[in-house]
C-alpha positions as a Markdown table, in Angstrom:
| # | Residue | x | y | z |
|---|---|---|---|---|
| 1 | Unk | 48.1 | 90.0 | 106.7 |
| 2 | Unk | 45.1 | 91.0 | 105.0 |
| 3 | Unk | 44.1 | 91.0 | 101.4 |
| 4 | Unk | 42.8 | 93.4 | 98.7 |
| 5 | Unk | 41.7 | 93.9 | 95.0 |
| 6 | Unk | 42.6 | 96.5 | 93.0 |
| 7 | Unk | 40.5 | 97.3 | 89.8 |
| 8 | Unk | 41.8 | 97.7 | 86.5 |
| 9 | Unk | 40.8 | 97.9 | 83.0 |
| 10 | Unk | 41.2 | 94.6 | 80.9 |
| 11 | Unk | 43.7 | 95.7 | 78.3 |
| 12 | Unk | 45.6 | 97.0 | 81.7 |
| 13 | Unk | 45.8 | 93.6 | 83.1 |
| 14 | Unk | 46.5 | 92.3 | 79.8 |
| 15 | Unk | 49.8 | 94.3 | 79.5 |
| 16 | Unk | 50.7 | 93.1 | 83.1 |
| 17 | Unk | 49.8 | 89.5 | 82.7 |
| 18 | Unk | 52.3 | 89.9 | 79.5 |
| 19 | Unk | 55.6 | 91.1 | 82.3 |
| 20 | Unk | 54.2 | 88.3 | 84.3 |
| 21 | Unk | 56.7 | 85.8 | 84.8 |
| 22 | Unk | 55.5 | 81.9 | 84.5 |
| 23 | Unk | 54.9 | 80.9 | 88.1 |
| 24 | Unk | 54.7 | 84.0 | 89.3 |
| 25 | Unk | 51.8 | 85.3 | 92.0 |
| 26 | Unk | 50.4 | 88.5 | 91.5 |
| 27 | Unk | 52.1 | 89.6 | 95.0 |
| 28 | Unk | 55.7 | 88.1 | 93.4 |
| 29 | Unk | 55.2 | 90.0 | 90.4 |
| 30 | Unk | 54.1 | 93.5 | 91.8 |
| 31 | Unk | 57.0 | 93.1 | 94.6 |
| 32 | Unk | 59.6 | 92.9 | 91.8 |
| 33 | Unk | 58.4 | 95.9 | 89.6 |
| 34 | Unk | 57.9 | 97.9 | 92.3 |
| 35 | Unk | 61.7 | 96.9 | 94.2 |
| 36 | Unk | 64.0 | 100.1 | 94.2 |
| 37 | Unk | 66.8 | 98.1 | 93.5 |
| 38 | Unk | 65.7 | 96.6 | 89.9 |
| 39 | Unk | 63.2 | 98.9 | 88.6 |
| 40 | Unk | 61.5 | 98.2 | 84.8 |
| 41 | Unk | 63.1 | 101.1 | 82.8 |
| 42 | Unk | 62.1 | 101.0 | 79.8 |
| 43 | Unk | 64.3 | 102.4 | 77.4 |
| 44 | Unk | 66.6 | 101.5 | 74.0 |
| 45 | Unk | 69.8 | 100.9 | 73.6 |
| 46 | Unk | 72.8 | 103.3 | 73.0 |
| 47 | Unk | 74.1 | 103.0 | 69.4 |
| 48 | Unk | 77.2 | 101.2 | 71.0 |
| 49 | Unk | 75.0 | 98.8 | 73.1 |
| 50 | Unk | 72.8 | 98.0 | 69.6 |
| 51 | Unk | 75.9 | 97.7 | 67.5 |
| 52 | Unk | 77.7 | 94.9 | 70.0 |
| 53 | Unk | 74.5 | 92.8 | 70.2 |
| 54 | Unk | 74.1 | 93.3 | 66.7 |
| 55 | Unk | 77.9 | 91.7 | 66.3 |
| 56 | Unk | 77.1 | 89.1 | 68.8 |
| 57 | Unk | 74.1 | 88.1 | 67.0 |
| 58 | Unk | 75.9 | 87.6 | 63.3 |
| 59 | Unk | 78.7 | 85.3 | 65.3 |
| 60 | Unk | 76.2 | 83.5 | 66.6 |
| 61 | Unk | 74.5 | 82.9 | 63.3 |
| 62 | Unk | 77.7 | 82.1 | 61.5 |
| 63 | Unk | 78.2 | 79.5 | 64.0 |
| 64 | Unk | 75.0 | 77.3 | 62.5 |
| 65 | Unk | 75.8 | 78.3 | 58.7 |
């Protein structure tokens, strides 16, 4: 299997070395964002998915007061 380089800009590889996962080769880390079956979306929550972590994060609050 042969190997390459691909150019990018510095504040490009910044912002990938910041999704990079601890331990993780550069061939590891471009497999997994580039899978089918678990793609990056990048999105925000519903109002119902924000409210429940919301709850979830006062209960878990209360729990050290």
């Amino acid at each position: 299997m042969g190997r390459t380089a691909i150019p990018v800009d510095d504040d490009t590889k910044e912002t990938l070395e910041k999704l990079k996962r601890e331990g993780e080769t550069w061939d590891e880390f471009l497999l997994r964002v580039t899978r089918e079956e678990e793609p990056i979306v990048f999105s925000s929550w519903s109002e119902d998915e924000a409210g429940e972590a919301m709850k979830r994060l006062r209960e878990g609050r209360k729990r050290f007061d």
